[in-house]
Every structure is written in C-alpha cells, then in structure tokens.
Backbone as CSV, one residue per row, in Angstrom:
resi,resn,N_x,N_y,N_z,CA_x,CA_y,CA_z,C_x,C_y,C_z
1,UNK,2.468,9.779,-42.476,3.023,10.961,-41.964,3.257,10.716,-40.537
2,UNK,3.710,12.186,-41.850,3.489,12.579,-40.815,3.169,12.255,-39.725
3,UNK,3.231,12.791,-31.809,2.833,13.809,-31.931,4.054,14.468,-31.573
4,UNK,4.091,15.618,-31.910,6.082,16.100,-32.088,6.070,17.410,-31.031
5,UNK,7.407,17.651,-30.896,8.135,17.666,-28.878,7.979,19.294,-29.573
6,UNK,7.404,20.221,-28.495,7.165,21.907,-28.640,8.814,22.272,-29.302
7,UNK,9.290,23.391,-29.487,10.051,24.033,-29.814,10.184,25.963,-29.431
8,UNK,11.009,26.334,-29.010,10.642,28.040,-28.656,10.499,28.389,-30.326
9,UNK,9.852,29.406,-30.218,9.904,30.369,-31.407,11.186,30.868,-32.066
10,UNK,11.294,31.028,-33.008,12.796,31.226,-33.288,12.627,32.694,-33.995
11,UNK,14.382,32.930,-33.889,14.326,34.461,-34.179,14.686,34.619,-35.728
12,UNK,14.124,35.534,-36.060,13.862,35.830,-37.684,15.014,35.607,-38.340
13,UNK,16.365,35.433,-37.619,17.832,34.985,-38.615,17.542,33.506,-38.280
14,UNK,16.697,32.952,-37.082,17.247,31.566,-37.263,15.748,30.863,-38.156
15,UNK,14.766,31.801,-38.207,13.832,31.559,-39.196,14.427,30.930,-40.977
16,UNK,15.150,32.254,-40.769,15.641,32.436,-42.566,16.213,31.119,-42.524
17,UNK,17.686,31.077,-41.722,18.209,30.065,-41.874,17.671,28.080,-41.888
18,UNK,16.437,27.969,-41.284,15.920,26.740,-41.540,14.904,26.802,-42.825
19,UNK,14.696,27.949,-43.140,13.764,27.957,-44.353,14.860,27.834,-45.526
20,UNK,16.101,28.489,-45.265,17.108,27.924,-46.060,18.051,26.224,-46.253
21,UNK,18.057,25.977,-44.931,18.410,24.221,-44.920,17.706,23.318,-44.795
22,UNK,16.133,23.805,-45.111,14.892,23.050,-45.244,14.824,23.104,-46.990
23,UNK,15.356,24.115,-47.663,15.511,24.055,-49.270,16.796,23.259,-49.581
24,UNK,17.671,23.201,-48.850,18.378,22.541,-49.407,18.508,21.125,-48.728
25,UNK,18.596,20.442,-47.833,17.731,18.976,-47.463,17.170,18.261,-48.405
26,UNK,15.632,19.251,-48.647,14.839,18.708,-49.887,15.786,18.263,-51.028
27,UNK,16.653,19.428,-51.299,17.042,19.159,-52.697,18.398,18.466,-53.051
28,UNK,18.914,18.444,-52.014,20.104,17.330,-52.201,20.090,16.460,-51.525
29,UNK,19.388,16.217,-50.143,19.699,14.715,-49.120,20.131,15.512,-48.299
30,UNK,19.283,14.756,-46.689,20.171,15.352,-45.547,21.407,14.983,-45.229
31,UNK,21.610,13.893,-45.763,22.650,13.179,-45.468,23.827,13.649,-46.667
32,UNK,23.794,14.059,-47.573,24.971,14.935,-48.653,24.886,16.690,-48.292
33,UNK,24.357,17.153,-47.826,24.366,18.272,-46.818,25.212,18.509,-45.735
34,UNK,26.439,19.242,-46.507,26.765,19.468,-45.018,26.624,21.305,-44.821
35,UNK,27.088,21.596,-43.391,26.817,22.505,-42.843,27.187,24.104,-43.629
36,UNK,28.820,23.289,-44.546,28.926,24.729,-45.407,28.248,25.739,-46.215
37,UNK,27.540,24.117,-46.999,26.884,24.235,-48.088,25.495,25.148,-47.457
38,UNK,25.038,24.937,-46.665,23.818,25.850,-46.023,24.404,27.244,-46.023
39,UNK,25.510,27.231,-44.848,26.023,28.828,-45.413,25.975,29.335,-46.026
40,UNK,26.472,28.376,-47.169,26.879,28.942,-48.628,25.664,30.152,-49.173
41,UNK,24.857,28.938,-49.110,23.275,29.339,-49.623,22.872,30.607,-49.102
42,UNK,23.106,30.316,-47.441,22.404,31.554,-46.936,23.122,33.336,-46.524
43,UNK,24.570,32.336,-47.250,25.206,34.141,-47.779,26.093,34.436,-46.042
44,UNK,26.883,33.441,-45.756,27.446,33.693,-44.649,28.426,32.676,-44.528
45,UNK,29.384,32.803,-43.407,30.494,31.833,-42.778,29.750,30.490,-42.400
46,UNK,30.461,29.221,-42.534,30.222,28.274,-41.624,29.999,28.560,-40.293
47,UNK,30.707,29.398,-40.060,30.867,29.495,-38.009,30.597,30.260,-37.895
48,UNK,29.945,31.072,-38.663,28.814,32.037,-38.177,27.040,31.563,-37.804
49,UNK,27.406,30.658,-39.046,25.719,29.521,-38.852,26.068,28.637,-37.303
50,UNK,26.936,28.480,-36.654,27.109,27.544,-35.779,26.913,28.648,-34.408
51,UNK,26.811,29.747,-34.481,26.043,30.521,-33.488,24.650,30.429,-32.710
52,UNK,23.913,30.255,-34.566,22.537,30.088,-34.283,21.965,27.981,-34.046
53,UNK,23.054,26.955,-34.510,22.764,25.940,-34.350,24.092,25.212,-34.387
54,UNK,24.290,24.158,-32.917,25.191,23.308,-33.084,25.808,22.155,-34.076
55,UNK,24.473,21.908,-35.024,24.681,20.764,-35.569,23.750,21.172,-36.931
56,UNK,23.997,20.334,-38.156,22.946,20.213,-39.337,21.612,19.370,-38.575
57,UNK,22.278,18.269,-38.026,21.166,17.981,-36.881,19.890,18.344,-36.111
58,UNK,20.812,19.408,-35.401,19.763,20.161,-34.527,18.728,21.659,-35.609
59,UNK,19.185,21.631,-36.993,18.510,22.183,-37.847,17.540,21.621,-38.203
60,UNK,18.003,20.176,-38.676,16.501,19.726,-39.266,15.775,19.424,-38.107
61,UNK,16.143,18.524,-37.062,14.668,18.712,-35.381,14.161,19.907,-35.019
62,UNK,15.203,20.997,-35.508,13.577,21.783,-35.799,12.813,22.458,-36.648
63,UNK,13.262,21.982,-38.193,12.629,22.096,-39.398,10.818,21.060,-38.984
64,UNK,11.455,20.093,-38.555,10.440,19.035,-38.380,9.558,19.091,-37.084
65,UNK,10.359,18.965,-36.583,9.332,19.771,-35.134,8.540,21.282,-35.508
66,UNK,9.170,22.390,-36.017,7.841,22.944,-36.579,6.800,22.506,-37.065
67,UNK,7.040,21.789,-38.606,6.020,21.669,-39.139,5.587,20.902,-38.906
68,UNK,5.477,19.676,-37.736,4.934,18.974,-37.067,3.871,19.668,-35.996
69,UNK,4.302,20.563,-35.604,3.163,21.450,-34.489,2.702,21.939,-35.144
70,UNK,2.485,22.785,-36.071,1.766,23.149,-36.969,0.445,22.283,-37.653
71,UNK,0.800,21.318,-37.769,0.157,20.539,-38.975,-0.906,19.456,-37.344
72,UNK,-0.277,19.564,-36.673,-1.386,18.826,-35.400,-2.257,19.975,-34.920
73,UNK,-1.675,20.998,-34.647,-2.481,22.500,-34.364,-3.645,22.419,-34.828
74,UNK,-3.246,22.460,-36.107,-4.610,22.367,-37.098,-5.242,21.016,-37.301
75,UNK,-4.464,19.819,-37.433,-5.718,18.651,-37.102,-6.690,18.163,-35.737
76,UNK,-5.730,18.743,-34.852,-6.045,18.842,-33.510,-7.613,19.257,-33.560
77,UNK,-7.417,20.489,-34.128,-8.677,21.622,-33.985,-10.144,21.033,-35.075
78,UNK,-9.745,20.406,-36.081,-10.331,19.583,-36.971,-10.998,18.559,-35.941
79,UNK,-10.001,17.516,-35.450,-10.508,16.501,-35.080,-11.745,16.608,-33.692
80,UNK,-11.336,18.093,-33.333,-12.604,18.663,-31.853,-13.714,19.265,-32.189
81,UNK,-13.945,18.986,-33.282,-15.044,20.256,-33.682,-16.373,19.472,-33.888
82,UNK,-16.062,18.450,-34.128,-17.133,17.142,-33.602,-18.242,17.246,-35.180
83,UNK,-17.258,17.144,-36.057,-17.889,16.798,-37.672,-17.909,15.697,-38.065
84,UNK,-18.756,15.349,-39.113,-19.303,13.922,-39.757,-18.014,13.769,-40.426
85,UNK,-18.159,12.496,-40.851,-16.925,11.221,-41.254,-16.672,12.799,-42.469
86,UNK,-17.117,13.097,-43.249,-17.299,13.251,-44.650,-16.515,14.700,-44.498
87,UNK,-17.207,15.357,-43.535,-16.839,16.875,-43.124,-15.086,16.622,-43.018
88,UNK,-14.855,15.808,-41.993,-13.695,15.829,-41.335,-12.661,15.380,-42.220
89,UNK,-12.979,14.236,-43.022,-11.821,14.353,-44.148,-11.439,15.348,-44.584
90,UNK,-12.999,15.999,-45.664,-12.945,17.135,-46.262,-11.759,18.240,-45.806
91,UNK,-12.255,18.346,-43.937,-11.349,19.212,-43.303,-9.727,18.948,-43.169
92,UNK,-9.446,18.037,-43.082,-8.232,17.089,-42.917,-7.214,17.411,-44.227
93,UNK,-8.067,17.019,-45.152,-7.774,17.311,-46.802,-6.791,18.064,-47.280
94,UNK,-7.595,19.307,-46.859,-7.950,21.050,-46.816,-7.115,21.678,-45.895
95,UNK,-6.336,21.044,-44.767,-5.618,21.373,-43.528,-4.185,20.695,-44.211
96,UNK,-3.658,19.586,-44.650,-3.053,19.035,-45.006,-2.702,19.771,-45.910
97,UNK,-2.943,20.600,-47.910,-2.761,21.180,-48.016,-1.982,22.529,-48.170
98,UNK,-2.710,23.004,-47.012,-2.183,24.355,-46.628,-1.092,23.991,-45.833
99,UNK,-0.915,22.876,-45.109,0.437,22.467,-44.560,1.607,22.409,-45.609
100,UNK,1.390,21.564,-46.762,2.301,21.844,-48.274,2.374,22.980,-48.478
101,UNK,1.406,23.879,-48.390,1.711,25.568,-49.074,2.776,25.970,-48.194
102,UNK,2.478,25.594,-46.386,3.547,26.710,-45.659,5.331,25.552,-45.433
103,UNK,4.955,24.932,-45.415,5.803,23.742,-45.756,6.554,22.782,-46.689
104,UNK,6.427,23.276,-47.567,6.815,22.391,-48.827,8.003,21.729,-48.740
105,UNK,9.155,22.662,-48.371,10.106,22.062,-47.979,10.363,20.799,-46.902
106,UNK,10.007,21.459,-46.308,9.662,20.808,-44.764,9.334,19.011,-45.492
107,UNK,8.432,19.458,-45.589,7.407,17.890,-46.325,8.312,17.072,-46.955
108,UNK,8.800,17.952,-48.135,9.613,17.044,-48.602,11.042,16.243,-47.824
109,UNK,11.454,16.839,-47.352,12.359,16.226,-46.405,11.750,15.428,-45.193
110,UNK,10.907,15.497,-44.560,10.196,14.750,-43.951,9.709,13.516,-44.843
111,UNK,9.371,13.199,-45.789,9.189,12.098,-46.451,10.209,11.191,-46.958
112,UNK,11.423,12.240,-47.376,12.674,11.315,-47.814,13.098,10.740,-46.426
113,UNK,13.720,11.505,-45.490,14.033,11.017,-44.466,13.563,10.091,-42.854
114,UNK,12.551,10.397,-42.948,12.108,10.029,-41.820,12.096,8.307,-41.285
115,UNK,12.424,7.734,-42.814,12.330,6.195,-41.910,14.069,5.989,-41.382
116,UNK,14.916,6.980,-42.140,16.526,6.936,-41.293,16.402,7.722,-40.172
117,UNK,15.667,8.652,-40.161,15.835,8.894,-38.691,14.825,8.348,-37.438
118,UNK,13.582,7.838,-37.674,12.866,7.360,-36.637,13.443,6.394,-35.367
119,UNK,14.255,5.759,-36.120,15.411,4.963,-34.781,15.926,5.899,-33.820
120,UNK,16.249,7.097,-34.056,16.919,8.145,-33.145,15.970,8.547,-32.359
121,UNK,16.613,8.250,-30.764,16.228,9.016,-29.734,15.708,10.489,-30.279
122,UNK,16.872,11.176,-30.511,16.126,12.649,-30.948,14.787,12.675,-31.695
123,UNK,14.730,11.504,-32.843,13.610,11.872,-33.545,12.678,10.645,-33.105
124,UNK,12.474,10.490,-31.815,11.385,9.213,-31.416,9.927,10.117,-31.761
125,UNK,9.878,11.538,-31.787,8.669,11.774,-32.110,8.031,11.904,-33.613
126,UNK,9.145,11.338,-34.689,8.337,11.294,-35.544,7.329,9.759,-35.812
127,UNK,8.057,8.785,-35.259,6.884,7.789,-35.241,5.736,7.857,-34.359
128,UNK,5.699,8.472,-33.481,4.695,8.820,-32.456,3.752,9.687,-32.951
129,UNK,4.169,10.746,-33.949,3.247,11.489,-34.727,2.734,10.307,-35.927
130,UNK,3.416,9.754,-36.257,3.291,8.814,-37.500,1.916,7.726,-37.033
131,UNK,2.001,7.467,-35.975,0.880,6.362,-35.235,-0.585,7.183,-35.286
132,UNK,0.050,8.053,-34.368,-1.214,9.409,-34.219,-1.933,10.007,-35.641
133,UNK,-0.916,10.274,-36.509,-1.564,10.508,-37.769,-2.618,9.163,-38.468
134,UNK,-2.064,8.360,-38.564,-2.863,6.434,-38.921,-4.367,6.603,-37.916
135,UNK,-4.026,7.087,-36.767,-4.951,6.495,-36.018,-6.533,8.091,-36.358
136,UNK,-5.504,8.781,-36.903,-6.898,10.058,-37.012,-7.483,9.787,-38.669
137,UNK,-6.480,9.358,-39.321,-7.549,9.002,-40.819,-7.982,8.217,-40.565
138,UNK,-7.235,6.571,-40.229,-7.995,5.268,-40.351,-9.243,5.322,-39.427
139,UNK,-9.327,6.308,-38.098,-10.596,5.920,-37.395,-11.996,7.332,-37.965
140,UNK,-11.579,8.026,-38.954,-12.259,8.837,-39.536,-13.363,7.561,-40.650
141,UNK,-12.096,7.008,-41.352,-12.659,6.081,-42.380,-13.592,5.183,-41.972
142,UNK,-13.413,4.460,-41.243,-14.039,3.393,-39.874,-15.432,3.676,-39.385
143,UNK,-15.321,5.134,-38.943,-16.448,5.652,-38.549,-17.475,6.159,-39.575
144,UNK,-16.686,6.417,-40.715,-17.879,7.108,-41.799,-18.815,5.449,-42.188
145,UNK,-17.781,4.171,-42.469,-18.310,3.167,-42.923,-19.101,2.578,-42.525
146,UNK,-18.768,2.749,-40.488,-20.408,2.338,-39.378,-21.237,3.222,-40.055
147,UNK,-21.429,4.249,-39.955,-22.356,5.258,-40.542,-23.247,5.312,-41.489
148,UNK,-22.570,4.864,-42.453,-23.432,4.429,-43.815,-22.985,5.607,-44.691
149,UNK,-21.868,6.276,-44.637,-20.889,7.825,-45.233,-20.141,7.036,-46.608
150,UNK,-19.487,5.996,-45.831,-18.109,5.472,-46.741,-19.030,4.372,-47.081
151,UNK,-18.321,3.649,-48.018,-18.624,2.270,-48.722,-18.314,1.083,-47.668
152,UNK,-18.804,0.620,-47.184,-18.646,-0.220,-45.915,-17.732,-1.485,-46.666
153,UNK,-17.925,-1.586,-48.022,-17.053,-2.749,-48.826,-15.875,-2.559,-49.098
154,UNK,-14.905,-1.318,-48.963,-13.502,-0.824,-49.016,-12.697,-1.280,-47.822
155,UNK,-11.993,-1.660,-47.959,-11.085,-2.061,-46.815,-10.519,-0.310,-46.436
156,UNK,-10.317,0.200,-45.123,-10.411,1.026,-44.703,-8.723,1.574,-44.588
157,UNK,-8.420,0.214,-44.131,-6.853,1.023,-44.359,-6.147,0.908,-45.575
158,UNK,-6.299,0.424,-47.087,-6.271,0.710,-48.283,-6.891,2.023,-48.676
159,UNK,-7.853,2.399,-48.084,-8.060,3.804,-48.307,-7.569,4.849,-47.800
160,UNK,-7.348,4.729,-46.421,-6.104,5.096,-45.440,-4.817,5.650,-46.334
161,UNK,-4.293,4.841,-46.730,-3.165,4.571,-47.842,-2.948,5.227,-48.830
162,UNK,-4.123,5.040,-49.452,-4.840,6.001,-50.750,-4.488,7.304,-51.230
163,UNK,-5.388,7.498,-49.455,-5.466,9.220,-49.449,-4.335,9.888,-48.831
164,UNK,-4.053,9.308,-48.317,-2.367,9.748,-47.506,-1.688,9.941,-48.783
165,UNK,-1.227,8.801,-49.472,-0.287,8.992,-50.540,-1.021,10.038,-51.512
166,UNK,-2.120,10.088,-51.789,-2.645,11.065,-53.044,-2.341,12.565,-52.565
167,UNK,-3.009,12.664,-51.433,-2.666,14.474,-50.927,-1.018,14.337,-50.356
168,UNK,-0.225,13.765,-50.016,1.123,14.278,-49.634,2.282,13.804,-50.800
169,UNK,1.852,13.771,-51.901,2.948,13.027,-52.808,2.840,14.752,-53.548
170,UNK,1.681,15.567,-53.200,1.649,16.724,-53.981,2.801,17.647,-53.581
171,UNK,3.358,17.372,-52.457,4.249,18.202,-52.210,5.852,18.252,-53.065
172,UNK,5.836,17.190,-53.875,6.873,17.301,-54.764,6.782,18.127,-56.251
173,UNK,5.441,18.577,-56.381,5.114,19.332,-57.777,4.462,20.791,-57.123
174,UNK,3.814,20.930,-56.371,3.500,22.143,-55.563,3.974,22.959,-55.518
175,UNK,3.867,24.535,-56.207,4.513,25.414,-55.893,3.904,26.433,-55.660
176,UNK,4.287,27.382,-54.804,3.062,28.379,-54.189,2.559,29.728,-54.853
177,UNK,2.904,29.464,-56.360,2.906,30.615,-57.312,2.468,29.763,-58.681
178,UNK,2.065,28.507,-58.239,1.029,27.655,-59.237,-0.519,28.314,-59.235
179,UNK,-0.884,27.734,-60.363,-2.258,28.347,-61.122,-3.299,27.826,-60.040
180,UNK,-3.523,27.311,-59.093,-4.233,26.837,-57.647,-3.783,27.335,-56.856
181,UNK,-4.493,27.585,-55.387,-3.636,27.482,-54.091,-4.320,26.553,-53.337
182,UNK,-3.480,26.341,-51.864,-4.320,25.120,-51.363,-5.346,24.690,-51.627
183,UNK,-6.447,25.998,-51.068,-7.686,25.189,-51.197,-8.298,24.493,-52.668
184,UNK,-8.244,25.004,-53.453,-8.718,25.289,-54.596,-8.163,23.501,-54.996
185,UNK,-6.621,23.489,-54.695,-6.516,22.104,-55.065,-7.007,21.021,-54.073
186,UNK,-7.267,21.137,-52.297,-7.884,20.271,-52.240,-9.132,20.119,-52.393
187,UNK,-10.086,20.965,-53.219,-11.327,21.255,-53.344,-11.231,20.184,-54.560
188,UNK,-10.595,20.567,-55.409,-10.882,19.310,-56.763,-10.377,17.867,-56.205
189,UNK,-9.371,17.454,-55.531,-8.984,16.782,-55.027,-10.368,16.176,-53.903
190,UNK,-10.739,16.487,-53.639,-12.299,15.780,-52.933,-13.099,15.780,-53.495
191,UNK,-13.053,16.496,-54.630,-14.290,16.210,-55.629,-14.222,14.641,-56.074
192,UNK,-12.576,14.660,-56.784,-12.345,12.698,-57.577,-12.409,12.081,-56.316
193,UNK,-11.630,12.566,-55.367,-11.645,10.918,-54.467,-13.208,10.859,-53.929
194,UNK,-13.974,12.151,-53.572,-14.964,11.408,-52.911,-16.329,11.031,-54.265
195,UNK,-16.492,12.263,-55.128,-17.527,11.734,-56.347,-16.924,11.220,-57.388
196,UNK,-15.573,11.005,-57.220,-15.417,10.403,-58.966,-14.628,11.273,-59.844
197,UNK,-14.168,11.028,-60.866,-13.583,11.268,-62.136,-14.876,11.165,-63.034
198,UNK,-15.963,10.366,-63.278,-16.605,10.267,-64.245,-17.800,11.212,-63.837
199,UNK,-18.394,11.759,-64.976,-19.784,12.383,-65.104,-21.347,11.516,-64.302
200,UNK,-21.570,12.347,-63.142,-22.590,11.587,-62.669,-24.037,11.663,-63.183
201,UNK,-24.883,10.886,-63.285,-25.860,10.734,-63.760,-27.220,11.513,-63.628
C-alpha cells in the first residue's frame, strides 16, 4: 500500500462526485474512463463536472489523497499509542478494515493503478506512502520476533507480504451490507493468521 499531500475538504457536490468516479475507476479502468462517462453516472453535463474539477486527473489525486489521509490518521494514532508487537497488528488489522468499509472504492483503484501512476510528479506521494506503509508492518513484525511475540523462524518480510495481501485483497469482495462489518471480519481474520485454522489443543 498503500505519506500523502493534505487536501481542503470538499463540498458535498464535489463529495458525491468523487464517490461517483471512485465507482466507476474501480469498475472500468482509470485509464477507459473518460470524463463523460462520470457525468453520465452522476446525472449531469460534462461541463458542468468541469466546474467542480479540471481534469479526470485531478479527480482521482483526490480520491487517493483522501483515502490516503485517512488511513495514516488512523495508523498514525495506532502506531503512538505505544502497544506490543501483537496489539499493534491486531490494531493495524482492524484500522485497515474499516479503511475498506469507508473506502472500497478508493482501494480498489488504488491497487489497480498505482504502479502507472507512481512515476508522476503528481502522484510521487503514493510511493512515499508505499515505503512508509512497508516500514510500519515490517518493523512491527521485527520487533514482535526480538520479543519473543512472533516466530523468530519466519522471514519477516514474507509475512509482511502475507498480511498485506490477505487484509487488502478483501476489498474486491467487501461489501458494506455483507453478513460482517469491519470489525467482525478483522476479528476472524486475526484469529487464522495469528492462532490458526486448526483446533488448538
């Protein structure tokens, strides 16, 4: 993943409208998206959407720049609270999550796209979040394994890997009117990765 450049607050038409070209991104490609087709969706003129944003461009930097401040907000606050290896995943988990619940869209387009856009000046902050994110699991993992938390015999950034891909691949089946909500799924979700699938003894 998923550290990314502030953004003003936006006003409740230009809300709708990225929650609308954040659904459609996901679902066709940013790159087969063009600007009509958002209109279309969101029940208005082309050049009426070009009021609230110059470019399909400058829509998704700040589809992504939201849910980029968002999702550090809350690891930010995780990572200060000065919890054990075990806690802080847990918390991480559980924060991550609820980032899919308010984000889904978001996510998903952030995952298809982000290695075409990381070359761009505009989007130099998604690899900068991308480093920052590596460097808050892998030194979580690291530290539980000094500890005697983690299995000191796991290679740390294979687990790194692991868990990244296991909690953010959910955002392609996730829906916020599924039989779970966040927590609930990363609650079982730390149950297998940290005790297991099998019946303990």
């Amino acid at each position: 993943m998923p550290t990314s450049k502030l953004t003003s607050k936006p006003t409740s038409k230009k809300t709708e409208l990225l929650a609308t070209a954040a659904r459609v991104f996901a679902e066709h490609g940013y790159r087969a998206t063009t600007v009509r087709r958002i209109a279309d969706e969101a029940g208005m003129l082309a050049g009426s959407l070009y009021y609230h944003f110059d470019s399909k461009e400058s829509m998704l930097d700040e589809i992504l720049s939201a849910f980029l401040d968002e999702l550090w907000a809350g690891y930010d606050a995780v990572l200060a609270a000065g919890l054990g290896p075990r806690e802080t995943v847990e918390a991480l988990v559980t924060e991550s999550f609820r980032e899919i619940d308010r984000h889904r869209h978001a996510v998903a387009v952030y995952q298809k796209e982000w290695r075409h856009l990381v070359g761009s000046p505009r989007f130099g902050y998604l690899a900068a979040s991308q480093r920052k994110f590596e460097q808050a699991w892998l030194g979580t993992l690291e530290r539980g394994a000094a500890e005697g938390v983690f299995r000191a015999d796991l290679d740390p950034r294979l687990a790194y890997r692991f868990l990244r891909d296991t909690v953010w691949v959910a955002a392609s089946w996730y829906r916020p009117d599924g039989e779970h909500g966040p927590e609930e799924i990363a609650r079982q979700y730390l149950s297998m990765v940290l005790d297991g699938l099998a019946v303990q003894p």
